[in-house]
C-alpha positions in Angstrom: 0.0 0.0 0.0 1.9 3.4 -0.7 1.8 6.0 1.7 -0.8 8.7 0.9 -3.3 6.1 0.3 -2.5 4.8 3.9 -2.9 8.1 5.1 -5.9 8.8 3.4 -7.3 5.9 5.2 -6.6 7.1 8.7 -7.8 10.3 8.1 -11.6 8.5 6.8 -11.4 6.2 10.2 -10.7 8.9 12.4 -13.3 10.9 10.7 -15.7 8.2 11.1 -14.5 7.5 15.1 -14.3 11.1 16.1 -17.8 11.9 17.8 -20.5 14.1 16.6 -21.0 17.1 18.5 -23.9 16.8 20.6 -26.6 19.2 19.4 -28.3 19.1 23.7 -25.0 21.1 24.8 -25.8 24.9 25.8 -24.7 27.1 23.8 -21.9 29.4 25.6 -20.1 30.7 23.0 -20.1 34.2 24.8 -16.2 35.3 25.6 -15.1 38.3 27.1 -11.8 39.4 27.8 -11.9 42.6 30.7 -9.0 45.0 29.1 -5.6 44.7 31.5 -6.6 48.4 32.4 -9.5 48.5 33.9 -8.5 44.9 36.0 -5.5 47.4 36.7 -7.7 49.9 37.7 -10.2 48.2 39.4 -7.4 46.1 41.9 -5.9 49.0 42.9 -9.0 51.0 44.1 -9.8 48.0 45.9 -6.1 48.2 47.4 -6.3 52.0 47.8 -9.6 51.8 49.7 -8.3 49.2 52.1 -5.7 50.8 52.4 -7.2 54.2 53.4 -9.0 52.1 56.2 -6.3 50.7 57.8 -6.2 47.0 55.8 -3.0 45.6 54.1 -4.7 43.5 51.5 -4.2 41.4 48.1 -6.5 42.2 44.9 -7.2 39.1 42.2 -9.1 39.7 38.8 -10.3 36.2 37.9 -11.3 36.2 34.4 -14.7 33.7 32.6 -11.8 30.9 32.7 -11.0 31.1 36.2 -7.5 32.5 35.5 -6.0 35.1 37.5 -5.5 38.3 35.2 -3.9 40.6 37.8 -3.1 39.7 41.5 -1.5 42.5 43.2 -0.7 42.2 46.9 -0.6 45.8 48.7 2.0 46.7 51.3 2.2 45.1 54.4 -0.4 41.6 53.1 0.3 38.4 54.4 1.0 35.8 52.5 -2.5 34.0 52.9 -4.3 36.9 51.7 -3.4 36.3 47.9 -5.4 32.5 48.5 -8.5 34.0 49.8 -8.4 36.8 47.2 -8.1 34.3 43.8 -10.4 31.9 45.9 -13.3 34.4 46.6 -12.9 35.6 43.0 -12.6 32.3 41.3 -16.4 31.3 43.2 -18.2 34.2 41.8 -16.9 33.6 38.3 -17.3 30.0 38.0 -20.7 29.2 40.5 -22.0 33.2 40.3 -23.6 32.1 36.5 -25.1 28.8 37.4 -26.5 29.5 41.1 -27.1 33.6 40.5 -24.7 35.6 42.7 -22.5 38.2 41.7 -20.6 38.7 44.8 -19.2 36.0 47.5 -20.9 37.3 50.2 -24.4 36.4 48.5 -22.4 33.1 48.2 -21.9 33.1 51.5 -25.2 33.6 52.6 -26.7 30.5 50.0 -24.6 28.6 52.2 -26.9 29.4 55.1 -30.0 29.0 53.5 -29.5 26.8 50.1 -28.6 22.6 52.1 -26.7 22.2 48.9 -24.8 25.5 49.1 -22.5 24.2 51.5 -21.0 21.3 49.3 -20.2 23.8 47.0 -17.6 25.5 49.3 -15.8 22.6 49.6 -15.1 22.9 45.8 -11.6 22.9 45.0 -10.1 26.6 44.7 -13.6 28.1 46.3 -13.7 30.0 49.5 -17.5 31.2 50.4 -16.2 34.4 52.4 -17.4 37.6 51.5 -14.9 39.6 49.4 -15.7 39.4 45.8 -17.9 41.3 43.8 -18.5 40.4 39.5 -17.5 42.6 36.8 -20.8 43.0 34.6 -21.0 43.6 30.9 -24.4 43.1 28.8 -26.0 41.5 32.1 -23.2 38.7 32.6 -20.5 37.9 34.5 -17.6 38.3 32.9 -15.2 38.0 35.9 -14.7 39.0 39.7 -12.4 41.1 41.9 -11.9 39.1 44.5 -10.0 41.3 48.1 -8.2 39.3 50.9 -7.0 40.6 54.3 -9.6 42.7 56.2 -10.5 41.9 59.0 -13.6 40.5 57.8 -15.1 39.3 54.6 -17.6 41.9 55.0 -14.8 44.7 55.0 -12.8 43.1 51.9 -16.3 43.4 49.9 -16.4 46.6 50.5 -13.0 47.6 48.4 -13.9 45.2 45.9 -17.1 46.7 45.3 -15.2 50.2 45.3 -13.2 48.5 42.3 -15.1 47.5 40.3 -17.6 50.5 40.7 -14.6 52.6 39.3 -14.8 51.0 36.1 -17.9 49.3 36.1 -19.1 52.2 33.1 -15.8 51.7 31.1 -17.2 47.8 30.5 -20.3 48.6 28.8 -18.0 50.1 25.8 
């Protein structure tokens, strides 16, 4: 047999093995990508407004994939406060769509009312502490600021909703 013809027939059988796409899967083909400015922007009027109040924190902008965009930890943060920062963040991105939140402290408070809601914090990578707070653009989630080292979840929310209320006009360009 020569060699394109053998080729030719791999490519028919693994055309004929590879699965159909199934027609039932939702249809998420929505992708946006918050510019590196405004996650800039946003992080450090979280920082800033911590700051100001007497809290050495860390910012994380999670983006739709659960990736960390910008982390920045302000002066004086500990160490564990970069964890809680991505973790609170990477909750409201990845459960905020599916269960309706847009910040982890109405996470946080499922989990006191929802008996399911508690599983979920034991996701890998999830923390259900108040502190994050969605970016919003054309009514979805498109990802989360996310502030560790307040004393207080409550107190972290409160910078990260500073944050993203600083740019939350620029996204609906």
């Amino acid at each position: 047999m020569k060699a394109h013809h053998f080729t030719s027939l791999i490519i028919v059988a693994v055309a004929m093995y590879t699965p159909a796409q199934s027609t039932n899967q939702p249809s998420s083909n929505y992708r946006y990508q918050l510019p590196l400015q405004l996650a800039l922007d946003a992080s450090l009027e979280a920082i800033r407004v911590c700051t100001a109040n007497g809290y050495q924190v860390t910012a994380t902008v999670v983006d739709m994939d659960g990736i960390a965009q910008v982390e920045l930890r302000g002066d004086n943060a500990t160490v564990h406060t970069q964890e809680s920062s991505y973790e609170k963040a990477y909750g409201v991105v990845t459960l905020g769509p599916m269960f309706h939140f847009d910040t982890s402290g109405k996470f946080f408070e499922l989990t006191k009312t929802n008996p399911y809601a508690p599983r979920l914090a034991t996701v890998s990578h999830v923390m259900a502490l108040p502190g994050a707070v969605a970016f919003m653009k054309d009514g979805k989630i498109v990802a989360a600021l996310g502030v560790g080292g307040a004393p207080g979840g409550d107190k972290d929310e409160v910078c990260a909703q500073a944050g993203v209320r600083k740019v939350a006009d620029q996204l609906s360009r």
